[in-house]
C-alpha positions, -999 to 999 in steps of 0.1 A, spaced: 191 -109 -105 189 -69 -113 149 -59 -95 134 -49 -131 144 -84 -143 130 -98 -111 96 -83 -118 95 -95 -151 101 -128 -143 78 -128 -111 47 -111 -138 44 -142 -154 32 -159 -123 -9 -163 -125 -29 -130 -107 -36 -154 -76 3 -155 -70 -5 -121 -54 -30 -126 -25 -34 -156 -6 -62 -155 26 -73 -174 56 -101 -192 32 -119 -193 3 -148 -176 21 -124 -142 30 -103 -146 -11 -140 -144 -25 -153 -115 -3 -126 -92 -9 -123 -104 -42 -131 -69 -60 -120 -52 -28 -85 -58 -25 -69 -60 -57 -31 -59 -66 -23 -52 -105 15 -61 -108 34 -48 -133 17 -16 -134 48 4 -140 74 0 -164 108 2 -151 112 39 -167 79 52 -151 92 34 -116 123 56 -122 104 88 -136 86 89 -102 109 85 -80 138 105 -92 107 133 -90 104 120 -53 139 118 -38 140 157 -33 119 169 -17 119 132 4 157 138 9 149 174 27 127 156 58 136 130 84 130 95 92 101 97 122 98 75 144 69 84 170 37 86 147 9 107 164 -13 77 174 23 54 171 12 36 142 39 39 120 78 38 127 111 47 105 90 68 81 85 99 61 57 116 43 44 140 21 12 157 2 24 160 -37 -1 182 -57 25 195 -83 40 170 -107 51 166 -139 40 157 -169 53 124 -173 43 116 -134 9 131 -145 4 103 -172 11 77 -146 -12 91 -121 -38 95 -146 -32 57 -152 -37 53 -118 -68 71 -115 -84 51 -147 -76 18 -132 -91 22 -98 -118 46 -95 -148 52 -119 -151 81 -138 -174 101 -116 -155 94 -80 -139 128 -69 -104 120 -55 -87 144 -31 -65 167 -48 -27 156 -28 -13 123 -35 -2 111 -3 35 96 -4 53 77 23 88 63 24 92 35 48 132 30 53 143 -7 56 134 -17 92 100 12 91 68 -7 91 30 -3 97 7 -11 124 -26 -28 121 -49 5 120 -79 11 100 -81 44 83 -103 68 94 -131 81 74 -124 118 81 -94 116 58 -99 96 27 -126 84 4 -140 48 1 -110 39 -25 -74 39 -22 -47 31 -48 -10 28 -38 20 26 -63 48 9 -49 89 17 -57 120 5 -45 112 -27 -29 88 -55 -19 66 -57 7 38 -74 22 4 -60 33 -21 -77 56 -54 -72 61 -75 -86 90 -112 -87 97 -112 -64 132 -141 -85 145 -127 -121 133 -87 -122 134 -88 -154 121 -97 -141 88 -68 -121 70 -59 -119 35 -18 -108 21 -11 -89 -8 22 -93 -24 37 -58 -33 64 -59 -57 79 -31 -67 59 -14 -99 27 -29 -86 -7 -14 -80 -24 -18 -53 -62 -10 -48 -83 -12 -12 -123 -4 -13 -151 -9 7 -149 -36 32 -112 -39 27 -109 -4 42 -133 -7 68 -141 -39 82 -103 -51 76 -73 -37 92 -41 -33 73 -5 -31 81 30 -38 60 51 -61 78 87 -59 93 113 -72 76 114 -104 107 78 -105 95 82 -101 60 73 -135 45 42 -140 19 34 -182 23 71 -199 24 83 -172 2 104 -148 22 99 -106 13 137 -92 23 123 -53 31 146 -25 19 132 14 14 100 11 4 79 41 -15 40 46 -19 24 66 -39 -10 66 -25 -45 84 -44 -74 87 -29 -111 90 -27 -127 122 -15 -143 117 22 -174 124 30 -169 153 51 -137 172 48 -102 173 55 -68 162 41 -46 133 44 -57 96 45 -45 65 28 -12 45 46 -3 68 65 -37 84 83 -44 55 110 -66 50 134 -54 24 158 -71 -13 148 -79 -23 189 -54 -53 206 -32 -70 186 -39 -102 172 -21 -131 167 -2 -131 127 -7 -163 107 17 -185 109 51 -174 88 75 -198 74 109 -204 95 
């Protein structure tokens, strides 16, 4: 099945389809905090932005050695210049997730995670981004977990189809790591995720004090590694 019939047929599924937790206790706590609105994008918007993308994307290198090695098989980039029609979307973007009088730093953060690239557990850091984030994804699925840094055993997965939004605030951000899984990892429940390239376009709060960057791809490491749930064989 072609991916933009995929996503139309996965859309119908109820909103709960998307996140699934440790327990009732964690799904009601980040309730409001950890959101994922799929469908965001039509098909044509999908394709708008990442034709835009694949430029200046195609002119850097896969990395993989992150400065605090949280990330690996990647490339990024600060977008401030966009078109009109990628304008519109962001704009959508920006009246979905943050309220009207939240300043959001001026760059949109975007980061291409080739097939087998993945993300860390890491908690971003507060120098870098706002209390909100809000991350478009293109290309392919993936699946994002979050994990209380003081409790392990309680974790929450967000489905990210391609064309979804995804939105992280508050204790989401702070008292939960996040990471995407590997494509070995890459199942959501019994469903597996097969991982290809994966794009995010990431907007973001301002910070309380200054300076760029922030979202995925501004880590701060998340302490040892804990033990994943259980994934399906």
């Amino acid at each position: 099945m072609a991916a933009g019939g995929g996503r139309l047929v996965m859309r119908t599924l109820p909103a709960p389809g998307w996140v699934r937790g440790s327990d009732p206790a964690v799904l009601s706590r980040l309730r409001d905090a950890a959101v994922v609105k799929p469908g965001f994008l039509s098909a044509a918007e999908e394709e708008t932005l990442s034709r835009e993308l694949e430029p200046e994307l195609r002119r850097r290198r896969y990395e993989y050695d992150h400065w605090d090695a949280a990330i690996h098989g990647f490339r990024e980039t600060e977008k401030t210049l966009w078109s009109q029609a990628s304008r519109a979307i962001l704009e959508r973007v920006r009246a979905a997730a943050f309220p009207p009088s939240q300043a959001l730093l001026p760059a949109v953060h975007v980061l291409d995670l080739e097939r087998r690239g993945f993300i860390k557990p890491h908690v971003d850091s507060v120098k870098f981004c706002g209390d909100t984030i809000a991350g478009l994804s293109l290309l392919s699925a993936g699946v994002m977990r979050l994990r209380h840094v003081q409790q392990p055993g309680q974790w929450l997965e967000l489905l990210l189809e391609p064309g979804s939004l995804y939105v992280l605030r508050g204790p989401a951000r702070y008292d939960f790591s996040h990471e995407i899984l590997p494509d070995g990892e890459s199942f959501f429940g019994e469903r597996r995720v097969p991982r290809g390239r994966r794009i995010s376009v990431i907007c973001r709060s301002q910070p309380e004090g200054t300076g760029p960057g922030g979202g995925e791809g501004a880590p701060q490491p998340a302490g040892p590694t804990t033990p994943a749930p259980p994934a399906a064989k």
